[in-house]
Every structure is written in C-alpha cells, then in structure tokens.
Backbone as a printed PyTorch tensor [residue, N CA C, xyz], in Angstrom:
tensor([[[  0.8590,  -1.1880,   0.0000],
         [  0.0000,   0.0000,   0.0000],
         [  0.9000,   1.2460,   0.0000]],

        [[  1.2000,   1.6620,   0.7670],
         [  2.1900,   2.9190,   0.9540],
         [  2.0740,   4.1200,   0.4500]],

        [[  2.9230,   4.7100,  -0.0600],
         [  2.7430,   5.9440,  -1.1110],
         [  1.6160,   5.9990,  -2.2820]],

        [[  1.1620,   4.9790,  -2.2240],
         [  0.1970,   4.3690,  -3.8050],
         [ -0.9950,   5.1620,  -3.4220]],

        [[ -1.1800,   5.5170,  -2.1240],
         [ -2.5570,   5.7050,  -1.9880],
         [ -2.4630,   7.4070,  -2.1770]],

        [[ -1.4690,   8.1290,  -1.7710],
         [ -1.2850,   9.3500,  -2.3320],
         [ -1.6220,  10.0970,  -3.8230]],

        [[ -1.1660,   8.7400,  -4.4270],
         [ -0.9000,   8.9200,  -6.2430],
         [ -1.3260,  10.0910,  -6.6980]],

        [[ -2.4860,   9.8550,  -6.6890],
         [ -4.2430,  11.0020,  -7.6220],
         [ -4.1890,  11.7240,  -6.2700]],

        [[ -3.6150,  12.0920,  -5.8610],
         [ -3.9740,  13.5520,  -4.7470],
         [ -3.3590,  14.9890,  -5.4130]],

        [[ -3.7290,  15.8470,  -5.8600],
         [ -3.2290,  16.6130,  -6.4370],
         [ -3.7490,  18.1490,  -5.0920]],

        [[ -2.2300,  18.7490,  -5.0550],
         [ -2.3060,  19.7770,  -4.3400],
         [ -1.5020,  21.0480,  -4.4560]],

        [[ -1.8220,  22.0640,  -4.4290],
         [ -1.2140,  23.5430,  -4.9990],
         [ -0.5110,  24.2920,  -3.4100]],

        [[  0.4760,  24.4480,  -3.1860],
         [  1.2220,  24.9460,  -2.2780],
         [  1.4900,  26.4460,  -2.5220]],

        [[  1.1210,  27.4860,  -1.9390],
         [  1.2680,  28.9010,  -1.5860],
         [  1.9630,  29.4770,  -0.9020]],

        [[  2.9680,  29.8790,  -0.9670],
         [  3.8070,  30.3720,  -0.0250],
         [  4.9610,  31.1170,  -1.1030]],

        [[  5.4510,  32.5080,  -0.2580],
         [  6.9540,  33.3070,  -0.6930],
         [  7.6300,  33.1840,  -0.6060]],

        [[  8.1440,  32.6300,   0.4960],
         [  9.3810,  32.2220,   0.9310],
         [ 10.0060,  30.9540,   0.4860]],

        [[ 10.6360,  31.2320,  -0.6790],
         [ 11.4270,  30.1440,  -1.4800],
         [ 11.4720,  28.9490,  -0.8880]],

        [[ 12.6530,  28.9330,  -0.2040],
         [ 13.1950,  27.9170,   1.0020],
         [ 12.1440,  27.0700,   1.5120]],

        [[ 11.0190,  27.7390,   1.7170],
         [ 10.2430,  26.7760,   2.7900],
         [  9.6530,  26.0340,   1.1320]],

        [[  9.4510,  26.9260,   0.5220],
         [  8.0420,  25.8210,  -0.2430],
         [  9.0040,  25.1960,  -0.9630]],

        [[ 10.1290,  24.7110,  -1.5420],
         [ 11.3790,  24.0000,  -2.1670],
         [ 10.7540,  22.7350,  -1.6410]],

        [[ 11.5850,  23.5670,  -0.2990],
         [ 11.3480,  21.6870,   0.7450],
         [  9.8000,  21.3190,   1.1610]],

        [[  8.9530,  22.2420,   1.2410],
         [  7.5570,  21.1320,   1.6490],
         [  6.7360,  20.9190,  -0.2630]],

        [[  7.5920,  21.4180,  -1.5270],
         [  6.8430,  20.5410,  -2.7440],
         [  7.6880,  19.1270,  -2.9050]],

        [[  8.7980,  19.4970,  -2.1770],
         [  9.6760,  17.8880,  -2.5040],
         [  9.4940,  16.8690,  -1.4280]],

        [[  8.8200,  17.5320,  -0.1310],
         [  8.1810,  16.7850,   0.5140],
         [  6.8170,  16.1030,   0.1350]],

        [[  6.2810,  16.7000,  -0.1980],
         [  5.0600,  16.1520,  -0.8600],
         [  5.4880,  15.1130,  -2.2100]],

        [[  6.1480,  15.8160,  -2.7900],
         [  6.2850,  14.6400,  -3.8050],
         [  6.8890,  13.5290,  -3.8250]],

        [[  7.9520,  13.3750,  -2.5910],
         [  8.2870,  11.9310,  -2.0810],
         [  6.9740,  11.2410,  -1.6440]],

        [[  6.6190,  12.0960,  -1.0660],
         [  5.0410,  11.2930,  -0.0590],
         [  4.1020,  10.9210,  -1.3220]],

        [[  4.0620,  10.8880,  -2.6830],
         [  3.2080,  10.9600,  -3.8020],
         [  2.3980,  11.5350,  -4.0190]],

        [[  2.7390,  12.8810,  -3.8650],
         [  1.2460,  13.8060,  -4.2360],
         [  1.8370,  14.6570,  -5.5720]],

        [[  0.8470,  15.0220,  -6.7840],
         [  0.9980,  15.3500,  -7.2780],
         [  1.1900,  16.8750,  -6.7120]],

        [[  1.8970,  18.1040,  -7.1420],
         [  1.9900,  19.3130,  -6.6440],
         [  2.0610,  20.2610,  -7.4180]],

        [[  1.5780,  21.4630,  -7.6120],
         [  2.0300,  23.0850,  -7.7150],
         [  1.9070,  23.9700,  -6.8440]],

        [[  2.8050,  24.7430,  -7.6860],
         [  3.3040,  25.9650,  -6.4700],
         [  3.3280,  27.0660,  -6.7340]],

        [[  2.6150,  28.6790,  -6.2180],
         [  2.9240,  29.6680,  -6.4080],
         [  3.8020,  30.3850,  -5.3620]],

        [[  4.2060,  31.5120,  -6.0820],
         [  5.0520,  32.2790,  -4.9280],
         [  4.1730,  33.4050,  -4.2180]],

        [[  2.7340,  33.9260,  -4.6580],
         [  2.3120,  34.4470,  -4.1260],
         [  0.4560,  34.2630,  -4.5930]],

        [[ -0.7760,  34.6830,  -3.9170],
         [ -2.1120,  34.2160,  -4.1850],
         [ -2.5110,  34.4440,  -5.5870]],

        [[ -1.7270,  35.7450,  -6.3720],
         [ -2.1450,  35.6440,  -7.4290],
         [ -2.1670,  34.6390,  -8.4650]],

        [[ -1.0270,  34.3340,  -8.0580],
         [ -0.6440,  33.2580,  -9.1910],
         [ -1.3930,  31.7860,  -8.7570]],

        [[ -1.3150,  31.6160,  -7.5030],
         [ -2.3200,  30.5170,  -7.0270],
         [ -3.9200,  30.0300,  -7.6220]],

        [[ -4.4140,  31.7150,  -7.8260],
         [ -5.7540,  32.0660,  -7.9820],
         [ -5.4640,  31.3050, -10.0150]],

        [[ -4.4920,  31.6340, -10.5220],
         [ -4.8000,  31.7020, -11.9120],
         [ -4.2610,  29.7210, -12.3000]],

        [[ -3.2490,  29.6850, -11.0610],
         [ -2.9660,  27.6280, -11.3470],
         [ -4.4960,  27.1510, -10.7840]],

        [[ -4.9490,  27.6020, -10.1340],
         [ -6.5340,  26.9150,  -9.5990],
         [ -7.5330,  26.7060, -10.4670]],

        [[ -7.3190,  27.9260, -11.0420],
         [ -8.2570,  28.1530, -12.8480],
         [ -8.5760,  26.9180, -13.6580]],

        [[ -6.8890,  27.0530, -13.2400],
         [ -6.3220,  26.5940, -14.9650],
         [ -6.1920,  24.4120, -14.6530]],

        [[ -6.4540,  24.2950, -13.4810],
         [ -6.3500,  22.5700, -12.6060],
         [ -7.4080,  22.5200, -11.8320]],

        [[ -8.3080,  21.9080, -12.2150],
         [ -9.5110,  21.5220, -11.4710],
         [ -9.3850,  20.3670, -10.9370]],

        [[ -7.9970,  19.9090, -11.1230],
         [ -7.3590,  18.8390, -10.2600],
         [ -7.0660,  19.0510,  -8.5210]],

        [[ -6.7640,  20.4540,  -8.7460],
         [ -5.9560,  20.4490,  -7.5190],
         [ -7.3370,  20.3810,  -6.4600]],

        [[ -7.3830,  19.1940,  -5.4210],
         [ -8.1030,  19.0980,  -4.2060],
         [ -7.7440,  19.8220,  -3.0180]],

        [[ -6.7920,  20.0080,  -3.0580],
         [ -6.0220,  21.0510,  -1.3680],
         [ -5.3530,  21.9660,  -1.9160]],

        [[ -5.4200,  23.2070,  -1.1570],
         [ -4.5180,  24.1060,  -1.4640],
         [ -4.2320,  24.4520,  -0.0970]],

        [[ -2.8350,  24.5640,  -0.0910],
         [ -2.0880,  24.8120,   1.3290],
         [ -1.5750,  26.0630,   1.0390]],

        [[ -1.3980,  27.1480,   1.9820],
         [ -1.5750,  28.8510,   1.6480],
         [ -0.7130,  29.5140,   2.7810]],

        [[  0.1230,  29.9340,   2.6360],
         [  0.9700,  31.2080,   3.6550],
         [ -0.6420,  32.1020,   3.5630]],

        [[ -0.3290,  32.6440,   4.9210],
         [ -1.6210,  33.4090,   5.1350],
         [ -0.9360,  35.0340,   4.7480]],

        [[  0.4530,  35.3060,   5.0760],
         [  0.9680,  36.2520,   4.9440],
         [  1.8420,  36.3990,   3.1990]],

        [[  1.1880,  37.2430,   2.2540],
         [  2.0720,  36.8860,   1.0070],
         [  1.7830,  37.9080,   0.4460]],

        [[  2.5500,  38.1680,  -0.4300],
         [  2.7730,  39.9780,  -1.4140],
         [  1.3510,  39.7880,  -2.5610]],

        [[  0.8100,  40.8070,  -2.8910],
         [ -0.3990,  41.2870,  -3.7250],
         [ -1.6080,  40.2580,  -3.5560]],

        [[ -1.3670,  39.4020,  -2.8120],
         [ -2.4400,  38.9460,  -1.8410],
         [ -2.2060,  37.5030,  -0.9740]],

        [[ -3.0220,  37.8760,  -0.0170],
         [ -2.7990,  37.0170,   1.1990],
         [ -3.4810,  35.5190,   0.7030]],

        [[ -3.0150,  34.9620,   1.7520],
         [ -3.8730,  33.6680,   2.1910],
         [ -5.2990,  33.6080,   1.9360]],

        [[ -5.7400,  34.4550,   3.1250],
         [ -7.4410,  34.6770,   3.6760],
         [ -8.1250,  34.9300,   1.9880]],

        [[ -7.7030,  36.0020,   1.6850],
         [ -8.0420,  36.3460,   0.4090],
         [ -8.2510,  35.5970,  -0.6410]],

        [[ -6.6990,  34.7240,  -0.9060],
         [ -6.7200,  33.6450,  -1.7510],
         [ -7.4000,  32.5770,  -1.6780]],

        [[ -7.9940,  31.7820,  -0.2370],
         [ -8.7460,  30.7020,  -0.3310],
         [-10.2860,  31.3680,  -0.3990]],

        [[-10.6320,  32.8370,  -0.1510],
         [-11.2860,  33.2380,  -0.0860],
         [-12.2620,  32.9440,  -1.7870]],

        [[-11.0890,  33.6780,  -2.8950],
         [-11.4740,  33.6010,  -3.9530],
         [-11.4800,  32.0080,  -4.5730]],

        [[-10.9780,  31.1510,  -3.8450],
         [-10.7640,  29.9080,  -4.3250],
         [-11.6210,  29.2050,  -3.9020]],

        [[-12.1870,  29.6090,  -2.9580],
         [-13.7430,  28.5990,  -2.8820],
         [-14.7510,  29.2450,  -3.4090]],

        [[-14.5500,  30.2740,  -3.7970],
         [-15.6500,  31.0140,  -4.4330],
         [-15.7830,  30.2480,  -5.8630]],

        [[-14.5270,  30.0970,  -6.6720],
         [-14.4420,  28.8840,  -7.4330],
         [-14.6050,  27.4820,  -7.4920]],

        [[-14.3340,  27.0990,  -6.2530],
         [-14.4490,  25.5340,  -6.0010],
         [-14.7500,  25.5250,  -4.5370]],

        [[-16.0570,  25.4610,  -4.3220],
         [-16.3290,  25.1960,  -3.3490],
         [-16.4860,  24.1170,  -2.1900]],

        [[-15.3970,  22.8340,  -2.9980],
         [-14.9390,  21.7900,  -2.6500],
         [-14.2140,  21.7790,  -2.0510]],

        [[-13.0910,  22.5150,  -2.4070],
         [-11.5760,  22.7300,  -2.0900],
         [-11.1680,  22.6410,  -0.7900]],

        [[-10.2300,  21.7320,  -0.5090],
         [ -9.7640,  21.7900,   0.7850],
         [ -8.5140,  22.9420,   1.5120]],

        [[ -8.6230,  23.8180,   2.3180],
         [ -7.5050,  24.4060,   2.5120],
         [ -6.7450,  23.8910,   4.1470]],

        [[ -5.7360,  24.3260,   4.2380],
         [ -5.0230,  24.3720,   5.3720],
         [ -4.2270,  25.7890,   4.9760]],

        [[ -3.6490,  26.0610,   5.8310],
         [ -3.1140,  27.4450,   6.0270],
         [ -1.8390,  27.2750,   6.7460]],

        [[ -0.8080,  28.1400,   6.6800],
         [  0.6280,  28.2420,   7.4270],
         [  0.7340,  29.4700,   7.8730]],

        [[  1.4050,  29.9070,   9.0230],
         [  1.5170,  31.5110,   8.8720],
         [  2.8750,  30.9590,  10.2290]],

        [[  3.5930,  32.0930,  10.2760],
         [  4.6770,  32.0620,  11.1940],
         [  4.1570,  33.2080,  12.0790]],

        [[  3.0690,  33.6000,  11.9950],
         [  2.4660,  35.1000,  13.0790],
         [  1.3320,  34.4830,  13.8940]],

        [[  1.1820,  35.4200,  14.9310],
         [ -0.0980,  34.8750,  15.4320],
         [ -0.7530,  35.4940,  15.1440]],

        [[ -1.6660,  34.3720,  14.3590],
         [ -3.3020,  35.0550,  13.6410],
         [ -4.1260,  35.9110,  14.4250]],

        [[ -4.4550,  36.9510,  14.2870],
         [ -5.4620,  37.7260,  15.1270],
         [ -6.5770,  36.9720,  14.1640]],

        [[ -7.9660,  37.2280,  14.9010],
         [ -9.0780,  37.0430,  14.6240],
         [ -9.3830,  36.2380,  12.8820]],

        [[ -9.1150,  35.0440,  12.7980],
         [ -9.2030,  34.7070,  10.9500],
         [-10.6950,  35.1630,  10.6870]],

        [[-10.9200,  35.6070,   9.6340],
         [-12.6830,  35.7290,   8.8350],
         [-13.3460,  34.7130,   8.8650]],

        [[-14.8270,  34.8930,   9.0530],
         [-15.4890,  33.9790,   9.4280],
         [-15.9900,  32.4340,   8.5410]],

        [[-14.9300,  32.3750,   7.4250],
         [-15.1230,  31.4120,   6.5980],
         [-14.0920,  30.6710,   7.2610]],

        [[-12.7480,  30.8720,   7.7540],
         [-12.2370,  29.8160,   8.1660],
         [-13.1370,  29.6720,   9.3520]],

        [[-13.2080,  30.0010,   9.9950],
         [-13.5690,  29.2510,  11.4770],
         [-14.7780,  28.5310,  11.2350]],

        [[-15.6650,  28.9510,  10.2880],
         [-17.2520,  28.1280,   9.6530],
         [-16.6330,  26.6550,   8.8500]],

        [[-15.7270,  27.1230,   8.2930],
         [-14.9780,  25.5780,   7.5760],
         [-14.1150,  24.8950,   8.3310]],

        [[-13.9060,  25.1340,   9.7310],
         [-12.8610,  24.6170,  10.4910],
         [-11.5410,  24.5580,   9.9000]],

        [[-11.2780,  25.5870,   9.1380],
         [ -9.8050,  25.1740,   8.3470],
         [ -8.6670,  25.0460,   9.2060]],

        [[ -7.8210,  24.6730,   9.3050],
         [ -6.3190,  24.3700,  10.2270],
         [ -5.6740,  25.1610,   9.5710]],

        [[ -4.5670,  25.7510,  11.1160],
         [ -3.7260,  26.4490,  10.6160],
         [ -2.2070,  26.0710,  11.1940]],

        [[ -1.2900,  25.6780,  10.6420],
         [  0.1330,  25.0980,  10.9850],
         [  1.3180,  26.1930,  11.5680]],

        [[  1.0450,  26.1950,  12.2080],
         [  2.3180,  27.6810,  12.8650],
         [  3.4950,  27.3940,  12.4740]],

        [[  4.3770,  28.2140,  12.1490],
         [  5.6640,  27.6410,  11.5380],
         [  6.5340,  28.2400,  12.6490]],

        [[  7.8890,  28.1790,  12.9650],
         [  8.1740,  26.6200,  11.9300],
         [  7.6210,  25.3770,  12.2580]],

        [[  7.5710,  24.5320,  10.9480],
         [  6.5560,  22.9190,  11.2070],
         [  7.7530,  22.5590,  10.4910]],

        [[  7.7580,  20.9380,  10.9620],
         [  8.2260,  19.8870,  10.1440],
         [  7.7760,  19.5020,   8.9070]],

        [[  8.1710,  19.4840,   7.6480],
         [  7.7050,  19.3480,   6.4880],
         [  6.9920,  17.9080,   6.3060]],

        [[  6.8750,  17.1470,   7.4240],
         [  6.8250,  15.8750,   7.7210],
         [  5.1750,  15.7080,   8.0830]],

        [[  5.4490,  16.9660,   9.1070],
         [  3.7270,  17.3450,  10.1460],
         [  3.0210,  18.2980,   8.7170]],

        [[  3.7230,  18.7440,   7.8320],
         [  2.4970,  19.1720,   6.5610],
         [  2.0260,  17.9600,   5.7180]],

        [[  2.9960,  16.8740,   5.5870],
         [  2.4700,  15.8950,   4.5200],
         [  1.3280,  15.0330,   5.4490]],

        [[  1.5530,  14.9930,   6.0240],
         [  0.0360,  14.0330,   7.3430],
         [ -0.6430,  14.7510,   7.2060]],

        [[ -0.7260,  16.2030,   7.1640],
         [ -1.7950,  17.1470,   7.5780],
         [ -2.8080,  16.6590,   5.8770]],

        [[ -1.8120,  17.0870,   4.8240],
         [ -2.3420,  17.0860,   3.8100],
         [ -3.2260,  15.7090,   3.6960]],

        [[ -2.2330,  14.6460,   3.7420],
         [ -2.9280,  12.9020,   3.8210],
         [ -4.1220,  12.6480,   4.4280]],

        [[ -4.0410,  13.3690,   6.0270],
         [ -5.4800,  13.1010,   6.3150],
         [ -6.4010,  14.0930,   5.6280]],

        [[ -6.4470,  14.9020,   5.3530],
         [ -7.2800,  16.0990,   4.6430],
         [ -7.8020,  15.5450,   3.4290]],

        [[ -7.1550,  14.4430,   2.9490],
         [ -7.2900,  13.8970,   1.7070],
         [ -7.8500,  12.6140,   1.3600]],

        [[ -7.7380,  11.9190,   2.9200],
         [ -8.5170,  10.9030,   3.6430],
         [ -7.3470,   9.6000,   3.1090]],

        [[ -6.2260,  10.5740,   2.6830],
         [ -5.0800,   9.2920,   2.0570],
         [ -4.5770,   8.0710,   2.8820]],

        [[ -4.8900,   8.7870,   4.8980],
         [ -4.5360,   8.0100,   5.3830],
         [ -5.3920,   7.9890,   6.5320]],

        [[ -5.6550,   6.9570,   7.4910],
         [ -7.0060,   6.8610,   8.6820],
         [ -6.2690,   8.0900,   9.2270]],

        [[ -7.4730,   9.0990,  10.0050],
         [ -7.0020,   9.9160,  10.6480],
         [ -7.6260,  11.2380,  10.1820]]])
C-alpha cells in the first residue's frame, strides 16, 4: 500500500518564501502527491483556474499582492470543494469567518515538512485519521 494511496492527490502549495516551499513541494512529492506551487495568491488564484485537479490548497496566510485569507477566499468562491489548510509564522489575530465556519487548520511555523504531509494525507482521507 504505501505511497500508492497518495498517487491522484493533487495539491497547490502557496507560499513566498522560497526555502520553505522548495522543501515542503519535494516533501510532498516523495510522499506521492501530485503538486504546484505559487510564490504568491495571485498566481495561485490563476494555477486553480487553470487545474480543477488540484483538491487542497495549502496557503501562507501572509504573502505579497495577496494574502492567504483572500486567496482561499477567492478559491472557494471557485471551487467550493476545495480543501484548505493554512501556514503563517504570526499569530493570527481574529481569521474571517469562513475559516472558522470551515474549520480550516492552521500550521504555525516553523513545522516539520513531515507534520504538513500528514496534515495534507489526512485532509485527503489518504490516510485513517
């Protein structure tokens, strides 16, 4: 079984900060998930468009010409399927009332690139849990 069950999981990673998203798309893609990546929501907003594949989108809440909140904001407005989780290295004041209505999770950084691929797996139901 193993990685097999990952295969068809397709997920879009958001984040600016080079460094981190390097290592959590090559984390994911050892773990078998298919992946893309923007460096900031805009570009997220236009790979989401353009892949009606992608099931999760994982999102820096903090990012240049638009945020997180914003970006899953407009992304369920598109796919109202879509699974998010969120990262931020700040402490969130008050999130908008769509995360807390969707129970979305949020991963405080720094995280182990290890504790994002579980996060994603169960989110994805890839693994019990």
């Amino acid at each position: 079984m193993g990685s097999a069950q990952t295969e068809n999981h397709t997920v879009l990673i958001a984040e600016d900060e080079a460094m981190l998203r390097i290592v959590a798309v090559e984390t994911l893609k050892d773990d078998g998930f298919t992946v893309y990546e923007a460096g900031d929501g805009v570009s997220a907003l236009e790979i989401l468009r353009g892949h009606p594949e992608i099931e999760l989108l994982i999102s820096d809440i903090k990012m240049p010409r638009l945020g997180g909140y914003e970006l899953a904001e407009g992304a369920l407005a598109l796919r109202p399927d879509l699974k998010v989780l969120f990262m931020t290295g700040y402490n969130t004041e008050s999130p908008p009332d769509f995360v807390r209505e969707r129970a979305i999770k949020t991963l405080q950084k720094p995280f182990n690139v290890i504790q994002l691929s579980h996060a994603a797996k169960a989110m994805l139901g890839a693994v019990p849990g």
